[in-house]
C-alpha positions as CSV (number, residue, x, y, z in Angstrom):
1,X,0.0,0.0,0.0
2,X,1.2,3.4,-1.1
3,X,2.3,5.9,1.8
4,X,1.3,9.8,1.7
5,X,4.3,12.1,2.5
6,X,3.8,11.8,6.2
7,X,4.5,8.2,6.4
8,X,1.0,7.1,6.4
9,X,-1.5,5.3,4.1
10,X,-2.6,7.6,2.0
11,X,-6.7,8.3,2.5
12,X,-9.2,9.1,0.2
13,X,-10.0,12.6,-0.2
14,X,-14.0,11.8,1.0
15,X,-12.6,10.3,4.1
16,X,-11.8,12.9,7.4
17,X,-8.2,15.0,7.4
18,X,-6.1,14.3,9.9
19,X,-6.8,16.2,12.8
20,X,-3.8,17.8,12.8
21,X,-4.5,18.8,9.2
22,X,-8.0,20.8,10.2
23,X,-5.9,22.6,13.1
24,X,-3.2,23.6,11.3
25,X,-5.0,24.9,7.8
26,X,-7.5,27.6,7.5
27,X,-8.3,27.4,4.3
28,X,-8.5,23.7,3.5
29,X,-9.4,24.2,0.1
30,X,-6.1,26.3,-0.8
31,X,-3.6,23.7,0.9
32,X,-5.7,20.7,-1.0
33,X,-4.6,22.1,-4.1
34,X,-1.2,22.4,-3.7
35,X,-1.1,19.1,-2.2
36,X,-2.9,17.0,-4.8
37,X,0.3,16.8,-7.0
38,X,1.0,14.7,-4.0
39,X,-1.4,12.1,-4.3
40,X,0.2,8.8,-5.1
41,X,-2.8,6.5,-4.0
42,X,-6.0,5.8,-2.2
43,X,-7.1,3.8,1.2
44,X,-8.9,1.0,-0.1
45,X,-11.7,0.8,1.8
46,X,-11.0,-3.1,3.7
47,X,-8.2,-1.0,5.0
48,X,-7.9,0.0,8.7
49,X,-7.8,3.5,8.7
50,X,-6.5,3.9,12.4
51,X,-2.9,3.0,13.8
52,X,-3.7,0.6,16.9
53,X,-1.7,3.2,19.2
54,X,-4.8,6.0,18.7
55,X,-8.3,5.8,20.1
56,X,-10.8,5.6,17.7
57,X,-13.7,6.3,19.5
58,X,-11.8,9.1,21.2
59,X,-10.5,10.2,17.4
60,X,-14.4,10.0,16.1
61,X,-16.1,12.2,19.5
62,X,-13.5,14.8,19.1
63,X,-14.2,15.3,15.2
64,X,-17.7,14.9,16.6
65,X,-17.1,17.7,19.1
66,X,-15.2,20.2,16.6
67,X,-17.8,19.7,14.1
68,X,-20.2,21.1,16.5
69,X,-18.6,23.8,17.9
70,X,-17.7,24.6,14.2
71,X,-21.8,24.5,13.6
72,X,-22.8,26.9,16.6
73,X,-20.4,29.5,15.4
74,X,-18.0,29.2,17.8
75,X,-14.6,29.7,16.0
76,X,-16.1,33.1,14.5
77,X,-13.9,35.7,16.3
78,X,-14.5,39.1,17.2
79,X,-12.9,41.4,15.7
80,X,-14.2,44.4,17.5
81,X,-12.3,42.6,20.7
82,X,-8.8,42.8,19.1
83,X,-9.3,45.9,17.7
84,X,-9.9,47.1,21.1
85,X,-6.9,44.7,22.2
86,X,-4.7,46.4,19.8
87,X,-5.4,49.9,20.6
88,X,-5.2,49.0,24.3
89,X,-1.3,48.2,23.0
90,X,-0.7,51.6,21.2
91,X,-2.1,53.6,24.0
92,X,0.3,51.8,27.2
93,X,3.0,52.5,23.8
94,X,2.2,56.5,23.5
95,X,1.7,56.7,27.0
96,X,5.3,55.5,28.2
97,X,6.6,57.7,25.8
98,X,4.4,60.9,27.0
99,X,6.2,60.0,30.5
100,X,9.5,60.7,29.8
101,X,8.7,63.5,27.2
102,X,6.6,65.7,30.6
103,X,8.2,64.4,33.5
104,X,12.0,64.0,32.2
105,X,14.5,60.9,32.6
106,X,14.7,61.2,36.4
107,X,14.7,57.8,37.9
108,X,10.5,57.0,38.8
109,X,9.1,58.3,34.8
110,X,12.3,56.2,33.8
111,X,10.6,53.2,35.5
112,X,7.5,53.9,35.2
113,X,7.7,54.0,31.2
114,X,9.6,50.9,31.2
115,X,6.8,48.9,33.1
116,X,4.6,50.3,30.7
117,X,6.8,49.0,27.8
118,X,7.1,45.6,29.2
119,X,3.1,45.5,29.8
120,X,2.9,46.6,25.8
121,X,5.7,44.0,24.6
122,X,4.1,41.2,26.9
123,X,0.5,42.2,25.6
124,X,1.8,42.4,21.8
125,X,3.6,39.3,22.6
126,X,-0.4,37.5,22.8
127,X,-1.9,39.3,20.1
128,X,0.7,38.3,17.8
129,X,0.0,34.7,18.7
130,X,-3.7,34.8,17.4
131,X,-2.8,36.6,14.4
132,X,0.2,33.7,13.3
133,X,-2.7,31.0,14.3
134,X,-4.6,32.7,11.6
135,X,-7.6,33.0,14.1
136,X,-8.8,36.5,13.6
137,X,-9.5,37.1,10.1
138,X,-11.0,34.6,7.2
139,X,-8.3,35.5,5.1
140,X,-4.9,34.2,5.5
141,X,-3.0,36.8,4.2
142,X,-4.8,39.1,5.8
143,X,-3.7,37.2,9.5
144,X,0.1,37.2,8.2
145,X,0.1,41.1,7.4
146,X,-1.0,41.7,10.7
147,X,0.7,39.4,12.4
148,X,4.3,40.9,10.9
149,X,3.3,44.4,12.0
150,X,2.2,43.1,15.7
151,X,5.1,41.4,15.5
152,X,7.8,42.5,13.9
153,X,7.2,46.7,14.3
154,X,5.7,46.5,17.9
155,X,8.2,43.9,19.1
156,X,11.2,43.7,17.2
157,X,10.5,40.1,16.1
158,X,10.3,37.9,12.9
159,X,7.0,36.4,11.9
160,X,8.8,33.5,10.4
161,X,10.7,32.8,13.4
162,X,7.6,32.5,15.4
163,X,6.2,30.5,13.3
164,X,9.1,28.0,12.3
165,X,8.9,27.5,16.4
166,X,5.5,27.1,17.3
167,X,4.1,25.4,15.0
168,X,6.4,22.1,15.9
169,X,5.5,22.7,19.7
170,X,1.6,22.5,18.3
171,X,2.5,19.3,16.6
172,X,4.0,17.7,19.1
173,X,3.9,19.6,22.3
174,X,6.3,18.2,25.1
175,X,7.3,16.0,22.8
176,X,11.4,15.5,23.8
177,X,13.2,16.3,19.9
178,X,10.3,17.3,18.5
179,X,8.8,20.7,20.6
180,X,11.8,23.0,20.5
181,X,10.0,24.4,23.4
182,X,11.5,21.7,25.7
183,X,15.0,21.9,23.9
184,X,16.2,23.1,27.4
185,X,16.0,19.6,28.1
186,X,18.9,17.8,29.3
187,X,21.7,21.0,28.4
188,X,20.2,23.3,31.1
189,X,17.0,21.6,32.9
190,X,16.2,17.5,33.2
191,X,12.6,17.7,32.1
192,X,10.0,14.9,32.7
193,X,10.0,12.0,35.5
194,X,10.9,9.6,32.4
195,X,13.7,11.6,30.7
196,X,15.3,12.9,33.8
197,X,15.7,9.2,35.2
198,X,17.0,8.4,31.8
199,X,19.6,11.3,31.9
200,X,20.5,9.9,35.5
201,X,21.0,6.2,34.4
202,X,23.4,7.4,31.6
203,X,25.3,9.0,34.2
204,X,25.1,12.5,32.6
205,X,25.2,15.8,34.2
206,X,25.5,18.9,32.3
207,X,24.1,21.0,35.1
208,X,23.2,19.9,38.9
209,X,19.6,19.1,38.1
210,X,19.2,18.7,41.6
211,X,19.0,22.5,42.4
212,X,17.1,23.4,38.8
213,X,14.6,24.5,40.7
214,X,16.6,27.4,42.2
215,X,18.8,28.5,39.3
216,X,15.5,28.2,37.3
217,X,15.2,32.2,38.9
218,X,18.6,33.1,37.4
219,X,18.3,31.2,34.1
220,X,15.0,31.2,33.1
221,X,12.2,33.8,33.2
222,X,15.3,36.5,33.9
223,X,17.8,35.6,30.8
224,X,15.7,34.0,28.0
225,X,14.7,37.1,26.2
226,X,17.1,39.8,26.5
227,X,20.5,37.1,27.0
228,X,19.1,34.5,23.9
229,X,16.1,35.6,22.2
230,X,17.4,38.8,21.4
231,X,20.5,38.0,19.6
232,X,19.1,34.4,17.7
233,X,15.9,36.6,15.9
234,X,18.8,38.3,14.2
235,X,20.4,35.1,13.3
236,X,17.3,33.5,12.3
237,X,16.7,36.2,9.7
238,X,19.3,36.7,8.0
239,X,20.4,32.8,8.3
240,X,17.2,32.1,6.4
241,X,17.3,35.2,4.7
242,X,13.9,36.8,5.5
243,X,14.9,40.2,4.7
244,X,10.7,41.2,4.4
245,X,11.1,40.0,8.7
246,X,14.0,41.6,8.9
247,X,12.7,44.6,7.8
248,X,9.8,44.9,10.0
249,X,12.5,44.5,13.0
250,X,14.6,47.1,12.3
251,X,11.4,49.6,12.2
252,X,11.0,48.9,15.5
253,X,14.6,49.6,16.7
254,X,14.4,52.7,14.5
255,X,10.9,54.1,16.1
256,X,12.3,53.0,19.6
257,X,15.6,55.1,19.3
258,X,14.2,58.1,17.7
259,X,11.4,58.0,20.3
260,X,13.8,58.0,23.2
261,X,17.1,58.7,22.3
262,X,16.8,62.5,22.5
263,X,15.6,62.1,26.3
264,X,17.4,59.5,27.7
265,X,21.1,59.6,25.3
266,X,22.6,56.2,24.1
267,X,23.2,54.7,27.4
268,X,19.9,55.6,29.1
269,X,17.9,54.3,25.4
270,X,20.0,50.9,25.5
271,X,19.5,50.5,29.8
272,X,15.6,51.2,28.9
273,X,15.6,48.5,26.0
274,X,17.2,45.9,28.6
275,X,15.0,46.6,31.1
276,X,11.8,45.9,29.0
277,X,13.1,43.3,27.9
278,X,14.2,41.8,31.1
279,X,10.1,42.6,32.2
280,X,8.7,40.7,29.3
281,X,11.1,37.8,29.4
282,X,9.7,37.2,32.8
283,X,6.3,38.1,31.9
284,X,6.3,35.3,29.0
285,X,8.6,32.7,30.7
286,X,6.2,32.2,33.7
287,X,2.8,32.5,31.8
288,X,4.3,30.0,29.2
289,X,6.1,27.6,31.1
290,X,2.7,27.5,33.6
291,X,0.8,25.2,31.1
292,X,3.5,22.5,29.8
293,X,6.5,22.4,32.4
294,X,4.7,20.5,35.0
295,X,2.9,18.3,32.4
296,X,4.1,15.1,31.0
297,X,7.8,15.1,28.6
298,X,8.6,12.5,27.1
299,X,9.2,11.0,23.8
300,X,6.7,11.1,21.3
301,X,4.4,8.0,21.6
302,X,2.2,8.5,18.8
303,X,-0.8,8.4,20.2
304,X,-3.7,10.6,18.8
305,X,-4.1,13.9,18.3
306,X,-6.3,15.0,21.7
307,X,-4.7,12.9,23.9
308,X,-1.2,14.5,23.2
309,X,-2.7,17.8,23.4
310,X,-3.8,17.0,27.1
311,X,-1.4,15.0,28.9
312,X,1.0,17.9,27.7
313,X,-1.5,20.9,28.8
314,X,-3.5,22.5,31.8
315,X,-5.8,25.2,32.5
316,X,-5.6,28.3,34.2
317,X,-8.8,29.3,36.0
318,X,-10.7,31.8,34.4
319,X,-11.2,35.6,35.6
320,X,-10.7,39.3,34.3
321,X,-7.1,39.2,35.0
322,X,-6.1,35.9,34.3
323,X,-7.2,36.3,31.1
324,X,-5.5,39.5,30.7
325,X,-2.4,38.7,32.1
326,X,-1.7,35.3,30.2
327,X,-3.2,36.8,27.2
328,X,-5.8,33.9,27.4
329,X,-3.2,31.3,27.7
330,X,-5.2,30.3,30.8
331,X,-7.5,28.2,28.7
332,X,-4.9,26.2,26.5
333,X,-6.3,22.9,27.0
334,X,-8.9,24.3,24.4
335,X,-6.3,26.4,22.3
336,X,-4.0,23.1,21.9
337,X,-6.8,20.7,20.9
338,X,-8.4,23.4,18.5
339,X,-5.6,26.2,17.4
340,X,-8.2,28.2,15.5
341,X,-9.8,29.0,18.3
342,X,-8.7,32.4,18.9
343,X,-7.5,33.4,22.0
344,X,-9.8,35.8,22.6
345,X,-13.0,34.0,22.5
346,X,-12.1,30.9,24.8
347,X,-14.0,31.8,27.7
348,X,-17.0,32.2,25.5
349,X,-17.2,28.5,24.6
350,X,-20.4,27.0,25.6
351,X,-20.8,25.0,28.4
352,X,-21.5,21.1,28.5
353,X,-22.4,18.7,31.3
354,X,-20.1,15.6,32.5
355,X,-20.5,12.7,29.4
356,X,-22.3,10.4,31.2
357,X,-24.4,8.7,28.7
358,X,-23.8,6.1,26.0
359,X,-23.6,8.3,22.8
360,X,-21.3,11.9,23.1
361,X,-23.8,13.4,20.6
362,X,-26.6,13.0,23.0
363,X,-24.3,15.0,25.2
364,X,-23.3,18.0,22.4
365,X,-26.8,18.3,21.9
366,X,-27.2,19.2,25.9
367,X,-24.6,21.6,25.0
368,X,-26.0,24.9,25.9
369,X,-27.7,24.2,29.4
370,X,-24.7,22.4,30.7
371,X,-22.5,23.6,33.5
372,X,-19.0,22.0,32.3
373,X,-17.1,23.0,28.9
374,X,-17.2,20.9,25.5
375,X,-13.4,19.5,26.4
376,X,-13.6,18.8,29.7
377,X,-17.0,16.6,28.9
378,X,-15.0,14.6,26.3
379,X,-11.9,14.2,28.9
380,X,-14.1,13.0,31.5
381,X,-16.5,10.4,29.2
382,X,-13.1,8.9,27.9
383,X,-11.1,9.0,31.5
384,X,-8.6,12.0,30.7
385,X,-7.5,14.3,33.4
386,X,-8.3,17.9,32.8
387,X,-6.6,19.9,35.0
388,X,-7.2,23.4,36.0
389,X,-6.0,25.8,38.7
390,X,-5.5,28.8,40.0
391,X,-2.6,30.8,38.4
392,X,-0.5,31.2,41.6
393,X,-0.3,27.4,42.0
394,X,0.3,27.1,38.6
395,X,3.5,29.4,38.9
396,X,4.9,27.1,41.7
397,X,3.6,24.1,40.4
398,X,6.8,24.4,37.6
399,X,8.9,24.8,40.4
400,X,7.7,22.2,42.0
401,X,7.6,20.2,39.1
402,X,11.7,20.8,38.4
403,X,12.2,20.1,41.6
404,X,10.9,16.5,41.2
405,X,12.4,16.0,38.0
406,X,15.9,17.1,39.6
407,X,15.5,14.6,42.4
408,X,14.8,11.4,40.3
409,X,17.9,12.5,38.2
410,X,19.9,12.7,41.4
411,X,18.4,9.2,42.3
412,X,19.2,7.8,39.4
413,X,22.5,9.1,38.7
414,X,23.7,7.7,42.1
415,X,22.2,4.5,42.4
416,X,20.9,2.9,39.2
């Protein structure tokens, strides 16, 4: 039997994408096209069409359960709320600025404006996301433009680079080799119960994983922006030559040291600059790192699509400033398992009691009385954990969770 570029049997074009396919494309039609020159057979129809390592029943409810949220309108966004979002962004911008142009460059207006700036590079930081997820507008193009302005003129940043990045962590998320998001994994951190007792039976030790959890404060929220980030964006771009990125970067440098430097001098622009940077790396590294650190690493198991989207997520509970502050990211269970779900209309999904009876549509149809979300029904029917707290335990819970990880290494590396 012929295999499709993926490594698979190649399906007929009646039978259901991939799931990953329906998350990842918006407009299905367009990437059909280019991919029919790719079509070198059919799934005859005797043929199993799932691997034995994925659920079918769990595969066939959640196409069940997308179709229908797809049906009650639910992945329309709003565009009036990121309009809103985005001037909310340009006036925190103007208004840092305004700061240091009445009050001067004397010490408080000095960080005062840079809190400001942090808020508005933190703040761009989740716009941008929904615009490279292609979740705002029915265009795509229209996403992309946006999503290089957000991007690249209000944060210095290349569109490409996000999205060469995230979009392997949405395939594969905590996946060890696969999500560059855990490539901190075994150089600087021992991530995962199974991969840090692996590191500690090969007798490696690239860093004393046993106090991870402490130099976590020096080497992680602190450093990764202005110390790593800010340097490999440059290198990314003109590595893979994406001069159009590149171009939108330097706009931003440009507007930021023509806004400031008559005010503050070289020195005082450049110590502003660090500083935001240094507020939005730990901005992004704790409200990031809340949903996946203490979740299961490992190596990819191939197991199907919703299932590797929750044993690698959790929740956030909802509330004015939770979602504010994390930019939604408090509700990324739903996020991972849909993608073009924007950001900005998670908390509107509609609620759905627990899955108790013996077909899940008899349960979507109870959909809009219910007091429980669409996911978490589906993760309880089939026996997955959905896990959601508040965002202050969700902060210590990564410490706690390197922690662990560094104490089976250190059990491991001593006596196995």
């Amino acid at each position: 039997m012929a295999k499709n570029r993926y490594g698979g049997r190649k399906k007929s074009q009646n039978q259901p994408k991939p799931d990953p396919f329906i998350a990842f494309h918006l407009d299905k039609a367009l990437v059909r096209k280019y991919m029919s020159p790719l079509l070198i057979g059919e799934l005859a129809p005797d043929q199993p069409s799932f691997e034995p390592s994925k659920n079918k029943k769990l595969v066939e409810d959640f196409r069940e359960l997308r179709a229908t949220v797809e049906k009650m309108g639910l992945l329309q966004p709003n565009h009036a709320f990121f309009f809103l979002y985005l001037c909310h962004i340009l006036v925190l911008d103007v208004a840092a600025w305004l700061i240091i142009w009445y009050f001067g460059a004397s010490l408080v207006p000095f960080l005062f404006s840079a809190v400001l700036l942090g808020t508005v590079q933190a703040q761009a930081g989740w716009l941008q996301h929904d615009f490279g997820h292609l979740s705002v507008f029915s265009k795509s193009r229209w996403n992309h433009w946006v999503h290089k302005f957000v991007i690249g003129h209000l944060k210095g940043a290349p569109a490409s680079w996000w999205n060469h990045l995230h979009f392997q962590h949405h395939a594969k998320p905590n996946c060890f080799r696969k999500d560059p998001d855990v490539n901190m994994h075994p150089l600087f951190f021992a991530l995962g119960k199974t991969l840090s007792v692996e590191l500690g039976v090969q007798k490696k030790k690239f860093m004393p994983y046993n106090h991870q959890h402490k130099y976590f404060f020096i080497i992680g929220p602190p450093a990764l922006v202005p110390l790593y980030f800010q340097w490999y964006i440059f290198y990314f771009a003109v590595q893979r030559k994406q001069w159009v990125d590149l171009a939108w970067m330097m706009s931003f440098y440009i507007r930021f040291f023509l806004t400031y430097l008559p005010f503050l001098g070289v020195k005082g622009t450049l110590g502003l600059h660090l500083l935001v940077r240094f507020i939005e790396s730990n901005w992004f590294v704790w409200v990031t790192q809340m949903n996946h650190i203490p979740m299961h690493i490992d190596y990819d198991k191939n197991v199907d699509w919703f299932s590797t989207q929750l044993q690698a997520t959790c929740n956030v509970h909802q509330s004015f400033f939770n979602d504010w502050f994390s930019g939604h990211l408090n509700f990324q269970i739903e996020h991972q398992a849909a993608m073009a779900v924007a950001q900005g209309e998670l908390g509107a999904l509609p609620e759905l009691g627990t899955a108790e009876g013996p077909e899940f549509r008899a349960v979507l149809m109870d959909a809009i009385e219910s007091p429980s979300t669409l996911v978490k029904s589906l993760c309880a029917k089939h026996g997955i954990e959905y896990q959601c707290k508040p965002l202050l335990t969700a902060f210590a819970d990564i410490v706690h969770s390197l922690k662990d990880s560094g104490e089976l290494w250190l059990d491991a590396y001593l006596h196995k």
